[in-house]
GUZA-291091 format. One record per residue (C-alpha): residue in one letter; x, y, z; residue number from 1. Coordinates in pm, whole numbers, padded with zeros to 5 digits. Layout:
<atoms>
ATOM / a / X / Y / Z / NUM .
...
</atoms>
This chain:
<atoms>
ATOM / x / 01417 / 02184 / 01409 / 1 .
ATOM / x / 01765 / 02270 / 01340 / 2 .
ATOM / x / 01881 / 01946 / 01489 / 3 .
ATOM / x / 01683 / 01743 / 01292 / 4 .
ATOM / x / 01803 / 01903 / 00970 / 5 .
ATOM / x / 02124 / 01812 / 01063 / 6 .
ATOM / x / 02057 / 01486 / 01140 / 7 .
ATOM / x / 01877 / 01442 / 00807 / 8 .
ATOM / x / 02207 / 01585 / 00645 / 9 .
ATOM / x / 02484 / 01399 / 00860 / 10 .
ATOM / x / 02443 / 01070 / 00678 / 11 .
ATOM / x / 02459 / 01118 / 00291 / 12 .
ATOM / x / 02151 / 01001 / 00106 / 13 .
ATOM / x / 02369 / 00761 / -00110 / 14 .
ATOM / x / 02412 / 00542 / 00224 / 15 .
ATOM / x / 02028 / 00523 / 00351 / 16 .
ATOM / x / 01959 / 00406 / 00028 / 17 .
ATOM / x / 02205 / 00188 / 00052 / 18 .
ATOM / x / 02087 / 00059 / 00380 / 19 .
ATOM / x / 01767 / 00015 / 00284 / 20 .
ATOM / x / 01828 / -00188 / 00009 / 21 .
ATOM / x / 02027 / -00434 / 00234 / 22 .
ATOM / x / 01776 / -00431 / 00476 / 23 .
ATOM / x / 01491 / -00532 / 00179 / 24 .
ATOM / x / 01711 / -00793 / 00063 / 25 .
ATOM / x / 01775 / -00916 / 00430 / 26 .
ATOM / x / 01398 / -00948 / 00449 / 27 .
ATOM / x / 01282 / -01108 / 00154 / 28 .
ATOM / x / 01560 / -01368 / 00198 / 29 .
ATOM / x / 01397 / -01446 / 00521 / 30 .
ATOM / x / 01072 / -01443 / 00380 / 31 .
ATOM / x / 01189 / -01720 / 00202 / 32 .
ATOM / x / 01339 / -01911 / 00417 / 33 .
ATOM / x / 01115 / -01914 / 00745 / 34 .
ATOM / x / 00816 / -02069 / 00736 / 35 .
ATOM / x / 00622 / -02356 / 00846 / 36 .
ATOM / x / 00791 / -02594 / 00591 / 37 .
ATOM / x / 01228 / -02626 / 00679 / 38 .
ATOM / x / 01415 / -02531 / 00396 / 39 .
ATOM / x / 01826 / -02306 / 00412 / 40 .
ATOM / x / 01940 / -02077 / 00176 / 41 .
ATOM / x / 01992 / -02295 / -00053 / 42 .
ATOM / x / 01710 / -02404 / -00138 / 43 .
ATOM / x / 01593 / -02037 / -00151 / 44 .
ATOM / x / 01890 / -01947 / -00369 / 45 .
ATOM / x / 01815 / -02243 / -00624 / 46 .
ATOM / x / 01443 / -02150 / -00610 / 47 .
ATOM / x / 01525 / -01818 / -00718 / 48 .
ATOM / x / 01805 / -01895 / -01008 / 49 .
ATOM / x / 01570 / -02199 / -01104 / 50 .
ATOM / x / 01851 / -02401 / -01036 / 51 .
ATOM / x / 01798 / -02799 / -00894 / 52 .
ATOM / x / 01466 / -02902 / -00833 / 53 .
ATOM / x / 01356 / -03083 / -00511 / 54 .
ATOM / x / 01047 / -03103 / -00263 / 55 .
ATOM / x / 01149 / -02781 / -00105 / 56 .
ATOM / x / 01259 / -02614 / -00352 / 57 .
ATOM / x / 00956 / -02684 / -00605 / 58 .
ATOM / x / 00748 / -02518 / -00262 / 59 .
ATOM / x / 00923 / -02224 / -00236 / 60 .
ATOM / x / 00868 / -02168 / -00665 / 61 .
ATOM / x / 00541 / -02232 / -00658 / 62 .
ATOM / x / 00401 / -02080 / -00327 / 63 .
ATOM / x / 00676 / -01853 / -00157 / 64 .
ATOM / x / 00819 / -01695 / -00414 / 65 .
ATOM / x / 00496 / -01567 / -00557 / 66 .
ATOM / x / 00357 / -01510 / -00232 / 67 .
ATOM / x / 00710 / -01268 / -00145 / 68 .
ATOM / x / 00663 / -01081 / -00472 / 69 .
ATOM / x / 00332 / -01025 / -00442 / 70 .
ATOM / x / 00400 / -00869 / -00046 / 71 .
ATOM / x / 00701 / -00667 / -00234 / 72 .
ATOM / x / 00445 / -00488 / -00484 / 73 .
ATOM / x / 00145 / -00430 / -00216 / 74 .
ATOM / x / 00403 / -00274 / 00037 / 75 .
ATOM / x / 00556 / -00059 / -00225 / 76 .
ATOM / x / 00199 / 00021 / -00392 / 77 .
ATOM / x / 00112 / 00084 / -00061 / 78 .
ATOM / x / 00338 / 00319 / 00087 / 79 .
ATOM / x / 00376 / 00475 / -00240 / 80 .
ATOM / x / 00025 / 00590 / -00255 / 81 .
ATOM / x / 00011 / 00705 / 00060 / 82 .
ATOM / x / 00335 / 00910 / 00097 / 83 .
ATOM / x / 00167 / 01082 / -00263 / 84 .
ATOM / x / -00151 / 01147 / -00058 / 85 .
ATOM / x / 00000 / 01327 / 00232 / 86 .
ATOM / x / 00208 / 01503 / 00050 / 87 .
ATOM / x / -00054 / 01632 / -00234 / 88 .
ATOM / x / -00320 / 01672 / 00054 / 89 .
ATOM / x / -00070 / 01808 / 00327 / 90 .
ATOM / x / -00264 / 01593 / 00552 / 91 .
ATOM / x / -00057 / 01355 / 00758 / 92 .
ATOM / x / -00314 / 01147 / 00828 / 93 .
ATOM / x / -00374 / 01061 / 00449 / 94 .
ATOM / x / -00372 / 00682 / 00399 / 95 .
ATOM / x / -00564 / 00474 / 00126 / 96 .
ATOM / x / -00690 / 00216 / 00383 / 97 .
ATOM / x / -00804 / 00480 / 00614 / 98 .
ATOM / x / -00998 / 00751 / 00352 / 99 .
ATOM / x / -01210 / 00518 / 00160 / 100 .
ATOM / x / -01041 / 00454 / -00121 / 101 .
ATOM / x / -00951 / 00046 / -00076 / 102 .
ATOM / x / -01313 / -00001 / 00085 / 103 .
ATOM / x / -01395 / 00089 / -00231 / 104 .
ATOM / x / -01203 / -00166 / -00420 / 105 .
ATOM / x / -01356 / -00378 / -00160 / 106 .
ATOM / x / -01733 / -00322 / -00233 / 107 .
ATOM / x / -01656 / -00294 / -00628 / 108 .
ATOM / x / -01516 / -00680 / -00528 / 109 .
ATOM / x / -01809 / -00782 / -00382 / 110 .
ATOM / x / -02033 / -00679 / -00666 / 111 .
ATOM / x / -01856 / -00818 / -00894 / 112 .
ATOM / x / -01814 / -01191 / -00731 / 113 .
ATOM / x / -02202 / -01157 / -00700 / 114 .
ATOM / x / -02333 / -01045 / -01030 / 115 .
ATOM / x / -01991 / -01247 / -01237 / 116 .
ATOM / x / -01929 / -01534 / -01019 / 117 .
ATOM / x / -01745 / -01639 / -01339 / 118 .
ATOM / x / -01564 / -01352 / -01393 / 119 .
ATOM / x / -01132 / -01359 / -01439 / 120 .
ATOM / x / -00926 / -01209 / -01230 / 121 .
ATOM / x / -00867 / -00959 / -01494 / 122 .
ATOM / x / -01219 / -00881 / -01497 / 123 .
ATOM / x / -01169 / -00867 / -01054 / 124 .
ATOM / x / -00884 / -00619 / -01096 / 125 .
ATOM / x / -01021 / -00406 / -01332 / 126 .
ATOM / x / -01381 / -00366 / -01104 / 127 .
ATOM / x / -01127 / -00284 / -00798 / 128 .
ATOM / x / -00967 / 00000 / -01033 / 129 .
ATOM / x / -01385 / 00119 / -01070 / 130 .
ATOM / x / -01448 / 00048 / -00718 / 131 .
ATOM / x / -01141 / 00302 / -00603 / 132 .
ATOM / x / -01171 / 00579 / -00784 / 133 .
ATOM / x / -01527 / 00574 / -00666 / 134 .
ATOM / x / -01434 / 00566 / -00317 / 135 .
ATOM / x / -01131 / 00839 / -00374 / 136 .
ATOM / x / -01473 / 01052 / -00567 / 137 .
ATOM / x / -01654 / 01037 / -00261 / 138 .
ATOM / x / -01375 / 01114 / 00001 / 139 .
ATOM / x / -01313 / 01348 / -00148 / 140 .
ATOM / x / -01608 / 01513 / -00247 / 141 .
ATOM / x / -01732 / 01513 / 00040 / 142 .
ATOM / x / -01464 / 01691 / 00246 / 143 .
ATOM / x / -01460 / 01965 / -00020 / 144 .
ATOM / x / -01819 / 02022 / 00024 / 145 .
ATOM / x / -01776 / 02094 / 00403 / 146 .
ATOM / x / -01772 / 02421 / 00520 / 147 .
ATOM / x / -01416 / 02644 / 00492 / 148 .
ATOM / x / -01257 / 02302 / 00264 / 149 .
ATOM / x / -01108 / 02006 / 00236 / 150 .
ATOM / x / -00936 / 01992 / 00569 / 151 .
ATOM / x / -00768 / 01703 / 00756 / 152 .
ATOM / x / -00949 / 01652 / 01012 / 153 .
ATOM / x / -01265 / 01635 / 00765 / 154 .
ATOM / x / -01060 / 01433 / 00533 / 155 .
ATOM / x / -01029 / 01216 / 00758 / 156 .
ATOM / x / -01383 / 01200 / 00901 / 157 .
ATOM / x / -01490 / 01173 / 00513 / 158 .
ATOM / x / -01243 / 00889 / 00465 / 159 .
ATOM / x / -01438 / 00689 / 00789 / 160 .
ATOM / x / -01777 / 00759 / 00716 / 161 .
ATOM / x / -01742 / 00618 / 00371 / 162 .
ATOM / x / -01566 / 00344 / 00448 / 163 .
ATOM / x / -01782 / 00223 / 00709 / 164 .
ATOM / x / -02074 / 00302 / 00444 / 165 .
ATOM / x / -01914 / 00085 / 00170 / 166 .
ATOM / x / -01739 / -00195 / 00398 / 167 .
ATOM / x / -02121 / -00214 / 00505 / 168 .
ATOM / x / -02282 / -00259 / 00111 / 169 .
ATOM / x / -01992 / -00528 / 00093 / 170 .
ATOM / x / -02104 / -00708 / 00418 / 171 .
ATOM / x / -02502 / -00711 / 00258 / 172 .
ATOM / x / -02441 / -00784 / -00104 / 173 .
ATOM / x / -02168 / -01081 / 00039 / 174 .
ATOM / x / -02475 / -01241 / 00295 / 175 .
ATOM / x / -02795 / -01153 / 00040 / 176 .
ATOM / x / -02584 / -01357 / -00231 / 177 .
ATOM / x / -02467 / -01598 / 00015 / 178 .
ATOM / x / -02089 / -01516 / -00104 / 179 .
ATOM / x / -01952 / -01405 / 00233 / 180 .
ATOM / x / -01673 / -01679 / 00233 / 181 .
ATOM / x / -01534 / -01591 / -00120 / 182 .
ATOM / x / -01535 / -01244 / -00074 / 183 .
ATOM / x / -01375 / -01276 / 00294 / 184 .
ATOM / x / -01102 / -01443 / 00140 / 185 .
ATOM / x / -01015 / -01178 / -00108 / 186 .
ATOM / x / -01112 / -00889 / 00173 / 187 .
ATOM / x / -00911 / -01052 / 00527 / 188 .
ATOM / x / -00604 / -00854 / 00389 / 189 .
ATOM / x / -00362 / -01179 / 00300 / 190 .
ATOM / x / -00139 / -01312 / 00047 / 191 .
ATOM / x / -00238 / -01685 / 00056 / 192 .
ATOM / x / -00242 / -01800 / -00294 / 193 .
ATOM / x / -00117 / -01593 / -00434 / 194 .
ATOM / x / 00006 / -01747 / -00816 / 195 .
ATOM / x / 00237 / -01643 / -01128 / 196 .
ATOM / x / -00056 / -01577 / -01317 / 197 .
ATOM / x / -00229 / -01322 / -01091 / 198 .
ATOM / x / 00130 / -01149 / -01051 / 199 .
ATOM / x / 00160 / -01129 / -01445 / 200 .
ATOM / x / -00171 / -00952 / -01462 / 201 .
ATOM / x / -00076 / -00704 / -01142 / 202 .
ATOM / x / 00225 / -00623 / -01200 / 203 .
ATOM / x / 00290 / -00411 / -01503 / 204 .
ATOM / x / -00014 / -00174 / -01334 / 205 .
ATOM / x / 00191 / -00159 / -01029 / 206 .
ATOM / x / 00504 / -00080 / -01209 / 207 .
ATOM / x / 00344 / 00176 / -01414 / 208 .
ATOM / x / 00230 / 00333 / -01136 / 209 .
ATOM / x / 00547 / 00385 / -00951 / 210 .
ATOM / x / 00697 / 00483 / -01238 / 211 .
ATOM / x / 00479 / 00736 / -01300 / 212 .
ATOM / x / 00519 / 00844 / -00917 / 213 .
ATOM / x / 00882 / 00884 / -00944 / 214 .
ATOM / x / 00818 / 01108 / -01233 / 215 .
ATOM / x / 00636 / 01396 / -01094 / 216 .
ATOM / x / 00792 / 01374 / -00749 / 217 .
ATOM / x / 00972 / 01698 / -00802 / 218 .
ATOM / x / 00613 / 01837 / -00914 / 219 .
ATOM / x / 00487 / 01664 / -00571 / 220 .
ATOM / x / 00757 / 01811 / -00347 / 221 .
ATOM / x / 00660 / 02161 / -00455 / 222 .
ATOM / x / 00270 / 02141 / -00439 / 223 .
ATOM / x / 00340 / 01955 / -00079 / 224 .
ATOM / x / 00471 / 02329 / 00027 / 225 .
ATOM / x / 00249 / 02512 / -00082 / 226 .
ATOM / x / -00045 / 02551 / -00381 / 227 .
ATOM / x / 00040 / 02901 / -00485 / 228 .
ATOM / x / 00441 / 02826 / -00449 / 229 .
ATOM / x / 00334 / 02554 / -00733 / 230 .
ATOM / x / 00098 / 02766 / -00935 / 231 .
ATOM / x / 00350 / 03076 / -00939 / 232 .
ATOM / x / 00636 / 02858 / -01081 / 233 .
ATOM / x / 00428 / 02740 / -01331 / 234 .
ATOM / x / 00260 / 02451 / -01241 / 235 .
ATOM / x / -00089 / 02309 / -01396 / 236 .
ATOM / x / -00121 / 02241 / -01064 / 237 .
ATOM / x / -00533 / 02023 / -01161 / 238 .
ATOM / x / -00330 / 01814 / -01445 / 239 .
ATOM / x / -00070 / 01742 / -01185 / 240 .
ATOM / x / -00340 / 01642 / -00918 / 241 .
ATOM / x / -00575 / 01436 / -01156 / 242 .
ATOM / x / -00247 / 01239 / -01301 / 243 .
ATOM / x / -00153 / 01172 / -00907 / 244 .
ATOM / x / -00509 / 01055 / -00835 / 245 .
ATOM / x / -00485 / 00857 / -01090 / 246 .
ATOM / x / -00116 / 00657 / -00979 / 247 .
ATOM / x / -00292 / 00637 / -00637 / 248 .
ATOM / x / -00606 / 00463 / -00744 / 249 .
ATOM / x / -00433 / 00231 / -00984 / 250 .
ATOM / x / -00173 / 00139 / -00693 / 251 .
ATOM / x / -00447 / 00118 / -00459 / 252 .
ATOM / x / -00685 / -00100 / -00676 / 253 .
ATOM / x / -00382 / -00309 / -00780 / 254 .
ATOM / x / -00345 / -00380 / -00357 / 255 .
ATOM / x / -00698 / -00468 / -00356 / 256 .
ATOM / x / -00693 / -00668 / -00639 / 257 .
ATOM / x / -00434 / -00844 / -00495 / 258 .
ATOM / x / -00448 / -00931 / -00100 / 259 .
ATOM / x / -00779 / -00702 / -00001 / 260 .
ATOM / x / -00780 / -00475 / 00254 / 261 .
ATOM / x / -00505 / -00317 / 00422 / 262 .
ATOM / x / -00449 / 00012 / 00646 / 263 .
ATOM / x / -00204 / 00171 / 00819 / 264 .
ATOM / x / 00085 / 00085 / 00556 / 265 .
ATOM / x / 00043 / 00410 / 00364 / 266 .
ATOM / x / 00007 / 00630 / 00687 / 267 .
ATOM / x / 00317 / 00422 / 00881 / 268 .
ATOM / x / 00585 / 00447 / 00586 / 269 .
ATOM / x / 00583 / 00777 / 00446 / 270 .
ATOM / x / 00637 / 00926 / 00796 / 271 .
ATOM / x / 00924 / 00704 / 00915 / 272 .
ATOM / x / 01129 / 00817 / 00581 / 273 .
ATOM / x / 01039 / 01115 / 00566 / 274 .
ATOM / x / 01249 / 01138 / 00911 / 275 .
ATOM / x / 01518 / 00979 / 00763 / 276 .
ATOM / x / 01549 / 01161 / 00466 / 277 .
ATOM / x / 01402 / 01472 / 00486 / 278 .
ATOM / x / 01078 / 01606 / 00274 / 279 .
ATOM / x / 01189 / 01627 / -00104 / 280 .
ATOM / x / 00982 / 01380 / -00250 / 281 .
ATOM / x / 01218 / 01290 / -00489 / 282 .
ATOM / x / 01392 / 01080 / -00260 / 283 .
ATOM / x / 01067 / 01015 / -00034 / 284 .
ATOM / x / 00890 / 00813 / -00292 / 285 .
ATOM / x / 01157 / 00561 / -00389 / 286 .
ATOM / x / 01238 / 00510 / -00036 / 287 .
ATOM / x / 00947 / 00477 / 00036 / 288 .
ATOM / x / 00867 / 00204 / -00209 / 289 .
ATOM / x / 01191 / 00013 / -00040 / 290 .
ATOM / x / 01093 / 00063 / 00301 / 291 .
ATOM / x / 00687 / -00051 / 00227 / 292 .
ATOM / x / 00854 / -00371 / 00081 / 293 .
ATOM / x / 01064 / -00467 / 00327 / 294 .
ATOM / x / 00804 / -00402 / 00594 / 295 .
ATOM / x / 00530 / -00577 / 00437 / 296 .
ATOM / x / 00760 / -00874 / 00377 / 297 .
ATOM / x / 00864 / -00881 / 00764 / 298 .
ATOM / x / 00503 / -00859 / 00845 / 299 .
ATOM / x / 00386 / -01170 / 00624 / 300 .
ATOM / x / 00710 / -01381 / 00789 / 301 .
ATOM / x / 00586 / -01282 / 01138 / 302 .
ATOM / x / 00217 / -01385 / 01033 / 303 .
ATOM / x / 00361 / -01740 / 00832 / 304 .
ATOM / x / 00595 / -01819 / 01155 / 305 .
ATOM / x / 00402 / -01716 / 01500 / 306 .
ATOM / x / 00204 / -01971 / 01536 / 307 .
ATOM / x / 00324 / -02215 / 01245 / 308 .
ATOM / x / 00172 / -02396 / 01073 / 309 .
ATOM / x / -00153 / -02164 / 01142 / 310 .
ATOM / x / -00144 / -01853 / 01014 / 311 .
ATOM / x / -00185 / -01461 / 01135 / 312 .
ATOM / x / -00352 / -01241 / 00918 / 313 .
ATOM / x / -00084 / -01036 / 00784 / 314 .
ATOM / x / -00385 / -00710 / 00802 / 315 .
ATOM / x / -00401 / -00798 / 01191 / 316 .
ATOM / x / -00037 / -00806 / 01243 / 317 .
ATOM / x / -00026 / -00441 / 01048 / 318 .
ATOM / x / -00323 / -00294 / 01257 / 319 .
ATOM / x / -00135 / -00367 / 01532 / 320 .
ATOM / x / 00124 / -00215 / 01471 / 321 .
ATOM / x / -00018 / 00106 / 01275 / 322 .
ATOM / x / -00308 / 00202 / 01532 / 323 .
ATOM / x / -00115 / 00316 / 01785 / 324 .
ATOM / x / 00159 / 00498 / 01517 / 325 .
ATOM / x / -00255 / 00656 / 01384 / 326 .
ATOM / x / -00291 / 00745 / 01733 / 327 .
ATOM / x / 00037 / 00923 / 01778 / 328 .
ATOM / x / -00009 / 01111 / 01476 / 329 .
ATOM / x / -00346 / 01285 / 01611 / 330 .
ATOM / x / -00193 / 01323 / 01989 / 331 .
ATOM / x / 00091 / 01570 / 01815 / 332 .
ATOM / x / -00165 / 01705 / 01595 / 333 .
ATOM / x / 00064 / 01572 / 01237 / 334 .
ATOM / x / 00323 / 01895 / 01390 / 335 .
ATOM / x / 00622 / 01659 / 01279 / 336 .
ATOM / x / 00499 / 01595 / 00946 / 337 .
</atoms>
């Protein structure tokens, strides 16, 4: 333990942020770049200051650019929300896709395509706001019902049984209403078309929500230690819960809202920083928010460029990847967390 401190404390915290923000820009340049269509940076660069306008460069505005943004917010959102879960539950298998909570937004979704086939996307993200804090209810209801609390192993076990429950509703409602091909494409966990208009609607959520995060971290850090550490240095420790359920849902509907379903980001994230930079969430959060983006945008250039000009569901790639990190996790019991 004492070598990992130091390791933590060798590099100063200035420079990993540093680092990661190189490493984000790295990516989303990329992101821009690669794909099944050939453009250089230059086209990227005058895509980005509006600059010249050709073929390529009127693609990358219109469909790459959005597309990148949108895989920027989601990560963050993402990782976000989960790091704020593990740390508020002490669980370190707390993840939105895995408790519940976006199979909420997901059935909320489907209800709403089939009873307002008409309805905006306002109207969409809104429902997937409903649809999550009804899941997050459930979850976790339910585990504090069991027998001796709300542990993680229930949590978890809470968080599966209700998603299977309401990924299940979604599946009926989608085949009774004959909508199964509409809702799949807001459910498969993807960023195809993706526009300016849905981003203008999504983002000022997101953005309040992070804010918000970055707010009460140091109130997070201290309830991640301990509950009666946080209550005897005078902490309303419910306000600061209810106000943290609240960033996660909106972060999580916003996801939903925005490319479906998708595990494993929230779970993945918050462990690999808090590695690198130790467990004050102070610093946790926002790095966490840099590292979500960047990984999200390396996973939608991997799915855009495998097998161009067919694409891998980004979710798929991200399963892939997180399922065996998941299944670490419960081999060492969450003992590095």
């Amino acid at each position: 333990m004492t070598m990992f401190k130091n390791k933590t404390i060798s590099i100063p915290m200035i420079a990993k942020f540093i680092v990661g923000a190189i490493l984000f820009v790295t990516a989303f340049m990329l992101a821009i770049v690669l794909g099944a269509a050939d453009t250089s940076l230059k086209d990227a660069w005058s895509a980005i200051t509006f600059g010249a306008t050709n073929e390529a460069i009127t693609m990358i505005r219109e469909i790459r650019l959005p597309r990148e943004i949108a895989a920027v917010l989601v990560g963050a959102a993402l990782a976000v929300s989960g790091a704020i879960m593990q740390g508020m539950t002490r669980n370190p298998l707390a993840d939105p896709g895995l408790l519940g909570i976006t199979a909420g937004g997901n059935f909320a979704l489907a209800v709403t395509l089939a009873l307002l086939p008409s309805a905006n996307y306002f109207t969409v993200m809104l429902a997937c706001f409903v649809g999550t804090a009804l899941g997050t209810l459930l979850v976790f209801g339910i585990g504090m019902l069991a027998k001796n609390g709300l542990t993680p192993v229930k949590l978890v076990l809470a968080g599966s049984a209700i998603s299977a429950m309401l990924y299940a509703l979604a599946e009926g409602i989608s085949l009774y209403f004959r909508i199964s091909k509409n809702v799949s494409m807001w459910t498969s966990g993807g960023l195809i078309g993706t526009t300016w208009g849905q981003l203008q609607l999504i983002i000022p959520f997101i953005l309040i929500g992070l804010i918000v995060a970055m707010i009460l971290s140091r109130q997070l850090t201290i309830l991640s230690l301990n509950e009666e550490i946080a209550v005897g240095l005078g902490q309303n420790t419910k306000y600061i819960k209810i106000i943290l359920l609240l960033v996660i849902i909106v972060l999580a509907g916003a996801s939903v809202a925005l490319v479906g379903s998708m595990a494993f980001i929230g779970l993945m994230v918050p462990h690999i920083v808090r590695f690198i930079i130790g467990t004050d969430y102070r610093y946790v959060l926002p790095m966490s928010a840099i590292c979500g983006a960047t990984f999200m945008l390396l996973a939608d250039t991997l799915g855009r460029t495998i097998y161009a000009p067919y694409e891998t569901p980004v979710a798929a790639i991200v399963a892939m990847l997180g399922l065996p990190f998941f299944l670490l996790i419960v081999n060492k019991g969450g003992k590095g967390y």
